[in-house]
C-alpha positions in Angstrom: 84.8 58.0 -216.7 82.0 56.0 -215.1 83.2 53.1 -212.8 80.9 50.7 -211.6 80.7 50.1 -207.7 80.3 46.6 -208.2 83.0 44.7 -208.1 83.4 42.3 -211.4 82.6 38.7 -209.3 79.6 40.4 -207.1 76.2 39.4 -207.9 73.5 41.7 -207.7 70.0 40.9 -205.9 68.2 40.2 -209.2 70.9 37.6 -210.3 70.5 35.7 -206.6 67.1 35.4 -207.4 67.4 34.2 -210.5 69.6 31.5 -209.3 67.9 30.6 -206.5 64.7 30.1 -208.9 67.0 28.0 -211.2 67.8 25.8 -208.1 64.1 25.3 -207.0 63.7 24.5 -210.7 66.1 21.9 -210.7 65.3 20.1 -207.6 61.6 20.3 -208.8 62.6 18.4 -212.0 64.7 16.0 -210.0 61.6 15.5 -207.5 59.5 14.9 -210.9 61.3 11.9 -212.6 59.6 11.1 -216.2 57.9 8.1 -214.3 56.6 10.1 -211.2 54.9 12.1 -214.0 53.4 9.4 -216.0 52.0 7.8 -212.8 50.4 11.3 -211.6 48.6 11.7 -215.0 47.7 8.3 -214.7 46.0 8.6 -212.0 44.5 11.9 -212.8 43.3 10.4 -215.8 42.0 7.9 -213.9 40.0 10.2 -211.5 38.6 11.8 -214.9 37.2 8.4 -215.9 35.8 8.0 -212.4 33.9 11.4 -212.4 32.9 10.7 -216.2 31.5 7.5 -215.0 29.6 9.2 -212.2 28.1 11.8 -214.1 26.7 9.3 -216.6 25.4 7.3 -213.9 24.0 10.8 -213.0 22.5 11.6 -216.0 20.8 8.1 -216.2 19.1 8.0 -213.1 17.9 12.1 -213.9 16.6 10.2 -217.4 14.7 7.4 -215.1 13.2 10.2 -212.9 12.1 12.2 -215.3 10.4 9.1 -217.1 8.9 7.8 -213.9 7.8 11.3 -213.4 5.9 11.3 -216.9 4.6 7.7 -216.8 3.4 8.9 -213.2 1.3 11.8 -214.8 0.2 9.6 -217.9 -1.4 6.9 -215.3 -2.9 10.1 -213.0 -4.0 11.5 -215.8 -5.7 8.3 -217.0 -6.9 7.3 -213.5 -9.1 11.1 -213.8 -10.3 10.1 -217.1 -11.6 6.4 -216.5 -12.1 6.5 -212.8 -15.6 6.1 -213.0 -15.4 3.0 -214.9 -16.2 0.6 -212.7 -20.1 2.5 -211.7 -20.3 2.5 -215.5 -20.4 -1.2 -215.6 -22.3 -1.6 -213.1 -25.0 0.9 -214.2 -24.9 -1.1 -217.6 -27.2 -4.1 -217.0 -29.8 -1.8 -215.3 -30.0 0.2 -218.6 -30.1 -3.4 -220.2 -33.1 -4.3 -217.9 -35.0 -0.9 -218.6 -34.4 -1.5 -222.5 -36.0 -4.9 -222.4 -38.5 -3.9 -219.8 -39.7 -1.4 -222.6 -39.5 -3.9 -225.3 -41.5 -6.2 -223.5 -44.0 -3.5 -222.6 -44.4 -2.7 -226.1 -45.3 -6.0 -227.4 -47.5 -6.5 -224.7 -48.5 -4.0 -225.5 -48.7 -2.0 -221.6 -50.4 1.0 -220.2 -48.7 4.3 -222.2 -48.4 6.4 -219.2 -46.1 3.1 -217.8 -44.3 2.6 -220.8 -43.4 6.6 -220.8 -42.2 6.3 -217.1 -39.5 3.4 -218.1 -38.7 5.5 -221.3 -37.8 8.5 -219.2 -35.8 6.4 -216.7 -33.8 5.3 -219.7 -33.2 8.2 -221.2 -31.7 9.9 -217.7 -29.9 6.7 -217.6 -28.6 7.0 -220.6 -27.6 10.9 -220.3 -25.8 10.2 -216.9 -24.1 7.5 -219.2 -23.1 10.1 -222.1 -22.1 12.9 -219.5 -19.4 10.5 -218.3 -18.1 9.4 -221.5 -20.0 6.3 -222.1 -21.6 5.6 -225.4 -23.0 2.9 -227.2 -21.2 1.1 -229.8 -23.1 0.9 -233.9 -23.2 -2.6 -233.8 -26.0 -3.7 -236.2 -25.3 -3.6 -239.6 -21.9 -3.2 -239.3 -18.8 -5.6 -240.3 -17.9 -8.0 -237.2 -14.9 -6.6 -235.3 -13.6 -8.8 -232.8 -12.4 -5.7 -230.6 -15.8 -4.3 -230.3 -17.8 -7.2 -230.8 -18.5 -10.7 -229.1 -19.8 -13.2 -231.2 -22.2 -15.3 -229.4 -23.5 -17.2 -232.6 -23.3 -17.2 -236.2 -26.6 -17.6 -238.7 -26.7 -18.3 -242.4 -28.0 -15.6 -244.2 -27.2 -14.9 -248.1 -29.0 -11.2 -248.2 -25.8 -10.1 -246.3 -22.2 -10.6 -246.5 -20.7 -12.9 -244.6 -19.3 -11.7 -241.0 -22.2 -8.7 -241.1 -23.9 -8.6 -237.5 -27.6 -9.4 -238.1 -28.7 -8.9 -234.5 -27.5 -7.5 -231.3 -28.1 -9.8 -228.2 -26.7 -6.9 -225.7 -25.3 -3.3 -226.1 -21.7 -2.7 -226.1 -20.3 0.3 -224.6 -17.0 2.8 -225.1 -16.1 4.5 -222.1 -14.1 7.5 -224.3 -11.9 5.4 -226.4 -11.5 2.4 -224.5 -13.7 -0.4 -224.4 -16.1 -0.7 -221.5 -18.1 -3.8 -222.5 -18.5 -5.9 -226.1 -22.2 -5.9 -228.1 -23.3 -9.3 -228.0 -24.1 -10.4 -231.1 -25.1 -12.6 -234.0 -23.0 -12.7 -237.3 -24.0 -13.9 -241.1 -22.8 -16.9 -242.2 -22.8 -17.4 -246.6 -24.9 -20.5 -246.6 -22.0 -22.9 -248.3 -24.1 -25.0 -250.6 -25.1 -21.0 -252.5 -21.0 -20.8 -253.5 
């Protein structure tokens, strides 16, 4: 026969624990009313939106930066590229004067060792022009394009058609792709009374 050494109404260690536990869980639950709950996941959601809010605004002014940071480089980059724009149009009525200087010469019809000095000023002129990016824009002969071309007078003349540059009053110049100075020109006009 086995008899126990407990007695039948003695609680053993693990049971004490056990409702000791139970007893911490109950006063928790009464600490922890439905509405206690509902305000503390209130709140918590609360902080959520808060931080969700935040990290938006976060991400908004990272989007800005980086942006700022690329319109920065764009206008650098473009700053490289054109910064010698302003000599370029300043250099541009000397080459003008040199071109009619040699015109004039011609017709006049001047010493050739004098007309070959000009010529050679032009042309390194010209080159310095070309090794910066500048280059002359086809103007004569072509359709009139108000973007490349500034009309400075319009002449009737049937052997064209109408809006066709006939002459070209001053060279017009691209710096790369962007427009450094207009040709000045003359445009065809159908004479009205041939229609």
């Amino acid at each position: 026969m086995g008899f126990s050494s407990q007695k039948p109404n003695q609680q053993t260690d693990a049971d004490v624990v056990d409702s000791q536990e139970m007893e911490m869980a109950g006063t928790v639950l009464e600490e922890y009313d439905s509405e206690a709950l509902i305000r503390q996941l209130a709140e918590k959601e609360r902080e959520n939106q808060e931080l969700r809010e935040k990290n938006d605004q976060l991400l908004r002014r990272l989007a800005d930066m980086e942006n700022f940071k690329k319109r920065l480089e764009k206008e650098q980059a473009d700053l490289r590229e054109y910064a010698n724009e302003s000599l370029l149009k300043e250099l541009l009525p000397v080459v003008d004067n040199l071109e009619m200087a040699l015109s004039h010469g011609r017709q006049q019809k001047a010493d050739p060792a004098f007309l070959e000095g000009v010529e050679n000023v032009l042309k390194g002129f010209l080159h310095a022009l070309e090794k910066f990016g500048a280059r002359p824009i086809q103007a004569l002969g072509e359709r009139f394009d108000p973007t490349f071309h500034n009309a400075v007078m319009q002449q009737e003349d049937n052997s064209v058609e109408d809006q066709t540059i006939i002459q070209e009053l001053q060279k017009g110049y691209l710096l790369k792709n962007r427009l450094l100075r207009p040709s000045m020109v003359v445009v065809s006009r159908q004479n009205s009374a041939s229609g």
